[in-house]
KOLROBA-716817 format. One record per residue (C-alpha): x, y, z; residue number from 1; residue in one letter. Coordinates in steps of 0.25 Angstrom, whole numbers. Layout:
! residues N
px->X py->Y pz->Z k->NUM r->A $
...
! end
This chain:
! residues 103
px->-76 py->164 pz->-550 k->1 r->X $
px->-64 py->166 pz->-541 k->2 r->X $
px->-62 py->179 pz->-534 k->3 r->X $
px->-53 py->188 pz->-534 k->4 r->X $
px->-49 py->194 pz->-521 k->5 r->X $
px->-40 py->209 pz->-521 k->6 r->X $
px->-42 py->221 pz->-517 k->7 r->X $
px->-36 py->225 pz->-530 k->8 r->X $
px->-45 py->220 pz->-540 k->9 r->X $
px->-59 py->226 pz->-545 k->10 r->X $
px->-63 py->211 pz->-550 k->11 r->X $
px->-71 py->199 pz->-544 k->12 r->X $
px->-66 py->187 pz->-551 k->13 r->X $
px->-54 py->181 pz->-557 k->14 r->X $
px->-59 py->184 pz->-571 k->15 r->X $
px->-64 py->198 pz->-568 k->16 r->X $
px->-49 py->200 pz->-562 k->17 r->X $
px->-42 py->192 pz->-573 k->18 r->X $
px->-48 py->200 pz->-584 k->19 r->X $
px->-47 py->214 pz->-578 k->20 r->X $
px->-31 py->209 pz->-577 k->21 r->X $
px->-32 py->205 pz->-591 k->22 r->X $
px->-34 py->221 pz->-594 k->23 r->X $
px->-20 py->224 pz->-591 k->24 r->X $
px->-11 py->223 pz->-602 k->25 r->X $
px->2 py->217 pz->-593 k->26 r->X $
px->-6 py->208 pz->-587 k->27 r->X $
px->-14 py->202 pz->-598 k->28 r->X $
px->0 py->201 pz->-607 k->29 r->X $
px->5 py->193 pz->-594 k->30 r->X $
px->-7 py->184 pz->-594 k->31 r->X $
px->-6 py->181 pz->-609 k->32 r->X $
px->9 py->179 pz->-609 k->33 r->X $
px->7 py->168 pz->-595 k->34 r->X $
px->-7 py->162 pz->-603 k->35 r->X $
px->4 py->149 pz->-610 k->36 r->X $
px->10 py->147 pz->-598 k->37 r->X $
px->-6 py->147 pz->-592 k->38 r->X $
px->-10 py->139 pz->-603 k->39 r->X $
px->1 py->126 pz->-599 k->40 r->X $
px->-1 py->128 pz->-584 k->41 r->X $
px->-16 py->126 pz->-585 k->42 r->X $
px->-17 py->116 pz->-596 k->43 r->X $
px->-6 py->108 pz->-586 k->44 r->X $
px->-13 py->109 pz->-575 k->45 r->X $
px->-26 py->105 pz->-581 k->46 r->X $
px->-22 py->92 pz->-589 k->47 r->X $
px->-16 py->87 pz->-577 k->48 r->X $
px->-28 py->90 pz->-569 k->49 r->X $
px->-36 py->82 pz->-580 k->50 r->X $
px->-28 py->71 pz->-579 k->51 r->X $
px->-30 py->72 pz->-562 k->52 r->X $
px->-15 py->74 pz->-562 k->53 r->X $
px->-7 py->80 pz->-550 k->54 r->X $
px->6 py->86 pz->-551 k->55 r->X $
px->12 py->76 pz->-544 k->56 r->X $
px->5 py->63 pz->-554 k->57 r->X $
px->9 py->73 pz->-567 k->58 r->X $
px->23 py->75 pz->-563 k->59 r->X $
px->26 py->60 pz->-561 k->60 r->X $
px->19 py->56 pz->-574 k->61 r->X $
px->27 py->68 pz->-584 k->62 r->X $
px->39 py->66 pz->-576 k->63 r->X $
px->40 py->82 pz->-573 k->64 r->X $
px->40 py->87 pz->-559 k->65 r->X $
px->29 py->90 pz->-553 k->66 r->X $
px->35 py->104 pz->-547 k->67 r->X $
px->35 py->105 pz->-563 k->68 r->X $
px->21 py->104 pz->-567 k->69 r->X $
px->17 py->112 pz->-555 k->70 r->X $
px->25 py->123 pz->-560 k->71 r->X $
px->21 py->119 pz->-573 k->72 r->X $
px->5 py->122 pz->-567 k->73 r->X $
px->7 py->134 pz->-560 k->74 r->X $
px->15 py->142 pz->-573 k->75 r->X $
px->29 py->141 pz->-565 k->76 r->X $
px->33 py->134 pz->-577 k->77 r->X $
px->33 py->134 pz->-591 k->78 r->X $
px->34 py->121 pz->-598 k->79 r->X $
px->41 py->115 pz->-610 k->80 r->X $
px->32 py->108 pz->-617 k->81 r->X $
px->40 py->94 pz->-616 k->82 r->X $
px->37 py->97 pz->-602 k->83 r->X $
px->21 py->100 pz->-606 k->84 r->X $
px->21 py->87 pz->-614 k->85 r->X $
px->26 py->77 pz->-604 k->86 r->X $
px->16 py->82 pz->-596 k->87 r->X $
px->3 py->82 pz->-606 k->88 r->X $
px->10 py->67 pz->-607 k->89 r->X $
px->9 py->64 pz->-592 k->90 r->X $
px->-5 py->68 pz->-593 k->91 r->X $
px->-8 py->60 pz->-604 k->92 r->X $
px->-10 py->73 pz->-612 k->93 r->X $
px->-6 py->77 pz->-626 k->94 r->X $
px->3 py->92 pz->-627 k->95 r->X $
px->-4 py->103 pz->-636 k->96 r->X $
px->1 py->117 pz->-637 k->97 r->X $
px->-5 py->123 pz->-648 k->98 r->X $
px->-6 py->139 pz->-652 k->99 r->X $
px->-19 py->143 pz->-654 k->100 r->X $
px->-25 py->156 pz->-660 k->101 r->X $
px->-27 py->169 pz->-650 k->102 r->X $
px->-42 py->170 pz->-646 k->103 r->X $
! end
């Protein structure tokens, strides 16, 4: 587990942190309206880690800069999901965007 270190916080651990946070109401409507833009920047970045992509090798293969898919990565930018598909395709990957029930 990853420590957090503040003077501010009454918590040892990421998670201990993350959930008291979770506790206040503007910050846990913030998380939950950021959680599809989350959701595209770690499935990106996973998929092309799978396939022992860079950047750089993704970039030249879909065609899109790689500038793009950093900012892509790092939740700078919100993709259309042309650009989402031409990327699945570079990584010889299929595009699936489905709406699943609440938990």
């Amino acid at each position: 587990m990853k420590r957090i270190h503040s003077k501010d916080m009454k918590t040892n651990t990421y998670e201990e942190y993350f959930a008291l946070k979770m506790q206040d109401p503007e910050f846990r409507k913030g998380w939950e309206d950021f959680q599809p833009e989350f959701e595209i920047m770690k499935a990106l970045s996973y998929a092309r880690d799978e396939c022992g992509l860079s950047q750089k090798e993704l970039a030249k293969r879909s065609g899109i800069q790689q500038s793009e898919i950093s900012r892509i990565e790092s939740g700078e930018r919100n993709p259309s999901i042309r650009i989402l598909h031409r990327l699945a395709k570079a990584m010889d990957r299929k595009l699936e965007i489905r709406f699943v029930p609440k938990s």
